[in-house]
C-alpha positions as CSV (number, residue, x, y, z in Angstrom):
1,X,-57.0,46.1,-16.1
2,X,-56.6,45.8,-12.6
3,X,-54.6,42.7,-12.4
4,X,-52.6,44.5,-15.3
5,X,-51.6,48.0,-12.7
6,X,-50.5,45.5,-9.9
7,X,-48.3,43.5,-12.1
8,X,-46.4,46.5,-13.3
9,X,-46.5,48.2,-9.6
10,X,-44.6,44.8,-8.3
11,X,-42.1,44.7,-11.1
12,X,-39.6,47.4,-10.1
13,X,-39.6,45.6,-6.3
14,X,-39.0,42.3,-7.6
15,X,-36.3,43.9,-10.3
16,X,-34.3,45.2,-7.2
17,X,-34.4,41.7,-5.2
18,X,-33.0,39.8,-8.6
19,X,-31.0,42.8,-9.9
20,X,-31.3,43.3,-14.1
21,X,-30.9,39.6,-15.8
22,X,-31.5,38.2,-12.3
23,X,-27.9,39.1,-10.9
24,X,-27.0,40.4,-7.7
25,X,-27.2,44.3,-7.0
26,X,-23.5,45.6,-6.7
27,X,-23.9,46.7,-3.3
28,X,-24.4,43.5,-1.9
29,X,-21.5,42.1,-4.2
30,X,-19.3,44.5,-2.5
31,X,-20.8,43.6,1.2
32,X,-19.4,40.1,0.2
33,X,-16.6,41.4,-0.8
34,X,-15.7,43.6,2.6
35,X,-16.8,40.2,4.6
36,X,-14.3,37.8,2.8
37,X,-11.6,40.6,3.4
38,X,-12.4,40.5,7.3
39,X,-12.5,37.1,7.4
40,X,-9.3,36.8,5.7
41,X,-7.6,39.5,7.8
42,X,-8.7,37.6,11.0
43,X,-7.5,34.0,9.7
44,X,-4.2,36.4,9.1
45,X,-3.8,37.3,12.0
46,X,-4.9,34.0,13.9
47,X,-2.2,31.8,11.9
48,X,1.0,35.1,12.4
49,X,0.2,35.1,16.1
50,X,3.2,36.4,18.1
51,X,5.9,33.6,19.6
52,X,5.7,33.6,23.0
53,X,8.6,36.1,24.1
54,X,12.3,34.0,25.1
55,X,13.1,33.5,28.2
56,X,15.5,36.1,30.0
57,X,18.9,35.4,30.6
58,X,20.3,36.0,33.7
59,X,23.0,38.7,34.0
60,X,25.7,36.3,34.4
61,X,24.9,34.7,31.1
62,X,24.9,38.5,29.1
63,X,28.3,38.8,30.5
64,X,29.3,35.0,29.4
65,X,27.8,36.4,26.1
66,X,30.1,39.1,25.7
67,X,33.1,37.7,26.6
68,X,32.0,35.1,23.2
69,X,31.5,32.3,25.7
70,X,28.4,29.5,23.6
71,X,25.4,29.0,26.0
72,X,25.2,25.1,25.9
73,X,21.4,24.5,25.3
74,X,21.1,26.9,22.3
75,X,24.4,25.7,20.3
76,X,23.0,21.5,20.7
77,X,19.2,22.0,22.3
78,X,19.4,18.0,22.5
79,X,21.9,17.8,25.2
80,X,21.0,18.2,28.9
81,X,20.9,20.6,31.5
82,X,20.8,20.2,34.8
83,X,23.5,23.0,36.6
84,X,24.0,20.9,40.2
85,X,25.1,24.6,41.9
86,X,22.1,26.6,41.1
87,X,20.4,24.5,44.2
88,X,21.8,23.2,47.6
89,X,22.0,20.0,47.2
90,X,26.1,19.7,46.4
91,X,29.1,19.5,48.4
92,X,29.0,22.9,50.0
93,X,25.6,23.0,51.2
94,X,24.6,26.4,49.6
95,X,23.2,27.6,46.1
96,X,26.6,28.8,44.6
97,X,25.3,29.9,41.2
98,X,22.7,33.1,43.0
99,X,22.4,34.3,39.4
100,X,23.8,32.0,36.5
101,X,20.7,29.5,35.6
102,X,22.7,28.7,32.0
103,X,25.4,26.5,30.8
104,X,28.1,27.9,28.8
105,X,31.7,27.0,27.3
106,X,34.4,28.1,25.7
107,X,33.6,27.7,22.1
108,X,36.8,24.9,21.8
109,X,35.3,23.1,24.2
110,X,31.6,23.6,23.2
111,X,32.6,22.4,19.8
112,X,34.5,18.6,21.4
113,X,31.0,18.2,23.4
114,X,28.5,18.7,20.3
115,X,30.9,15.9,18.9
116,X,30.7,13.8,21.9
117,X,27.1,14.0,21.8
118,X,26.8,13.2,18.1
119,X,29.4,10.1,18.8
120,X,27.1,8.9,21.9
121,X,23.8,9.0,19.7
122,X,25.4,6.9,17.2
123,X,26.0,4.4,19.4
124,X,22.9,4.8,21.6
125,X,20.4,7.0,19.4
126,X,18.2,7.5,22.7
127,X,21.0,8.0,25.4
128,X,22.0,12.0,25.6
129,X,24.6,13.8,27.1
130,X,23.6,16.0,30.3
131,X,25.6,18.9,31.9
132,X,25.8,19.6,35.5
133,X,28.3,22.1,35.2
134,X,30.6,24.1,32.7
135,X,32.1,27.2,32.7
136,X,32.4,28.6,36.5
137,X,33.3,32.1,37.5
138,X,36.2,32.7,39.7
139,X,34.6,34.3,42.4
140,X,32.3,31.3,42.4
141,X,35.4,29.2,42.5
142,X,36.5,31.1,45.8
143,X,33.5,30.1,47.3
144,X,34.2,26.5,47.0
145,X,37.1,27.3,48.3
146,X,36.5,28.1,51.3
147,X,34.2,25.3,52.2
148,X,37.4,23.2,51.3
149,X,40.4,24.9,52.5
150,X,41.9,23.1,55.4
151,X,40.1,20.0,55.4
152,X,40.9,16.4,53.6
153,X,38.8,17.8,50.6
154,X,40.8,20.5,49.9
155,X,42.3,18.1,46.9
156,X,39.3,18.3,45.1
157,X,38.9,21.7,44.6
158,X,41.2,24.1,42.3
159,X,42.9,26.8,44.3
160,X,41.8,30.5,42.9
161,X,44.7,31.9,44.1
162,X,46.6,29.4,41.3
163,X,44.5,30.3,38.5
164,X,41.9,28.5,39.5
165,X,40.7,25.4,37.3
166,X,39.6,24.6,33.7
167,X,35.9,25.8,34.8
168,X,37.1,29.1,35.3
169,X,38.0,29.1,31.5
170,X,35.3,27.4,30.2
171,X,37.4,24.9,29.5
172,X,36.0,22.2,31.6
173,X,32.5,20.1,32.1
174,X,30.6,18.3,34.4
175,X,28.9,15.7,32.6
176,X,27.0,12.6,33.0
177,X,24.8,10.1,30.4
178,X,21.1,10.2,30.5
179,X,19.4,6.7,29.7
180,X,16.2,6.3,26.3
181,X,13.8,7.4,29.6
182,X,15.5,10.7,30.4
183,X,17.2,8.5,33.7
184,X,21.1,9.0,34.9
185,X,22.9,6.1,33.8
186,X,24.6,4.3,37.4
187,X,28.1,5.6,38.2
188,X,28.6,4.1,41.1
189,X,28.6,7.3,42.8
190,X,26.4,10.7,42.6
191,X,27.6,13.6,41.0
192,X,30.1,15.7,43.2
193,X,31.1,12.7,45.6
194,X,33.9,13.5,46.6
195,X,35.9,10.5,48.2
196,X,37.7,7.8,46.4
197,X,34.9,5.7,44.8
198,X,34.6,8.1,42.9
199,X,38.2,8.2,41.3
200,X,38.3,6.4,37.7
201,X,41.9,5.3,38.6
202,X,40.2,2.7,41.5
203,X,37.6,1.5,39.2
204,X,39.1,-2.1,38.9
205,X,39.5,-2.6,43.3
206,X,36.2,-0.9,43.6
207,X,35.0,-3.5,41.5
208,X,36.7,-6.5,43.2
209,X,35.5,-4.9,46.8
210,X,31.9,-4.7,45.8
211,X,31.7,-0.7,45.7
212,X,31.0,-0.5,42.4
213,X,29.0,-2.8,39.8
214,X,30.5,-4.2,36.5
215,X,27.5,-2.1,35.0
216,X,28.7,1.0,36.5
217,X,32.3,0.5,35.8
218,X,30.8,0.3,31.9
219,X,28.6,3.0,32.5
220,X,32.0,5.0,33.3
221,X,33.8,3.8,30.2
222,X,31.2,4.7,27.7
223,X,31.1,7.8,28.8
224,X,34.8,8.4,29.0
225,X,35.2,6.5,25.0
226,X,32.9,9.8,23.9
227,X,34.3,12.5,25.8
228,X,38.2,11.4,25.5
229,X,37.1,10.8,21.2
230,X,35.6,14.3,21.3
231,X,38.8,16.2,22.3
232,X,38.4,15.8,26.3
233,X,40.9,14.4,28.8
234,X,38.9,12.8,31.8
235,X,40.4,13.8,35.4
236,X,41.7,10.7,37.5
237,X,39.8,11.8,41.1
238,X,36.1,12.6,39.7
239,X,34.4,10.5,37.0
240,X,32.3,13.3,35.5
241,X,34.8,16.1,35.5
242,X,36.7,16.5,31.7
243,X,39.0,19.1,30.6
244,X,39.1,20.0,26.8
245,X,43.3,21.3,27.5
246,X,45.9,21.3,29.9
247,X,45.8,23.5,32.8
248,X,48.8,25.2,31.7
249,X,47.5,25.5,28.1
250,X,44.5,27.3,29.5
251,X,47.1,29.8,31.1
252,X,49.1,30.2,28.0
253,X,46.4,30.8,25.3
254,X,42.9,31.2,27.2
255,X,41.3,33.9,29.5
256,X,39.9,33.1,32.8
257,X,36.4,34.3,33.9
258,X,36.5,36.9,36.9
């Protein structure tokens, strides 16, 4: 009889660890529940984490932007940057470009150089275009200028009080070929040299004197085959420097940048 009464006083104890027909009590099916929800919130919220933010564009470029110039990098991210006047190392012995950190063009022009790439990577799938300069302000172009005026270099640099040159319109780009290892192909001169080796039109005595290599001299053509293909017209006293029109089509049908 004992044994019986403490049988019947653990039933209701064990009937409320197994629940009726040995499931679970609801509460603890809705515990579960409210844990799988948390856990599924927080694998949310791990997998839609925020994009780091973009970086900001200097002023220059929002007022590129407006005027419907095409920021280089973000219409063909696979072509180069390296702008050769946002540091000191260039012909006039100062950072020119105080502000502008971007390359931008004219969207004619922006559209001859994504072909040029495309033509260059068919070719050489690992070579890549690479820009050291594009469109150029004209105040920027005044202080050039005036590192030039009144000196034997004074050739090489487009007068502002002329119009300027096809940089000022966006028109124009400074451009070299980048090798399968992210190296500058040999041109027989740097970038911005200004002196004769580094004229295309002198190619064939440079070659002959011993100035520049037979490699370089290729180096040269491959790169003017893409550009001039693309729409470009290569400029006789600097290697690297193309113009997408005429300077006097610029004037007639294009605006210049301030």
């Amino acid at each position: 009889m004992k044994q019986l009464l403490f049988c019947l006083l653990l039933l209701p104890s064990a009937c409320a660890l197994q629940g009726c027909g040995g499931k679970q009590p609801p509460q603890r099916q809705i515990q579960r529940a409210d844990t799988m929800e948390r856990d599924a919130a927080c694998s949310d919220s791990i997998e839609e984490a925020p994009a780091p933010p973009a970086p900001v564009k200097s002023r220059t470029a929002r007022y590129l932007d407006s005027l419907g110039f095409v920021n280089i990098a973000e219409a063909d991210s696979s072509i180069a940057i390296d702008l050769m006047y946002t540091r000191a190392d260039n012909f006039t012995g100062t950072i020119l470009y105080e502000d502008l950190k971007e390359a931008y063009l004219h969207p004619d022009a922006m559209k001859s150089l994504k072909r040029a790439q495309r033509l260059l990577k068919e070719q050489y799938p690992g070579y890549s275009l690479i820009v050291y300069d594009a469109a150029r302000p004209l105040s920027v172009q005044q202080k050039m200028w005036d590192v030039v005026k009144g000196t034997s270099k004074y050739i090489y640099v487009s007068n502002p009080s002329r119009g300027g040159g096809l940089h000022n319109y966006g028109l124009a780009v400074d451009i070299s070929i980048l090798d399968d290892k992210g190296t500058p192909l040999p041109m027989g001169t740097p970038v911005d040299h200004l002196g004769r080796e580094a004229h295309i039109t002198e190619e064939a005595a440079l070659v002959a004197q011993g100035k520049l290599t037979e490699q370089e001299r290729a180096n040269r053509l491959l790169l003017r085959q893409v550009m001039k293909e693309a729409g470009f017209h290569p400029l006789p006293s600097e290697w690297w420097h193309f113009n997408r029109v005429s300077r006097q089509t610029a004037k007639e049908r294009y605006r210049v940048i301030p």
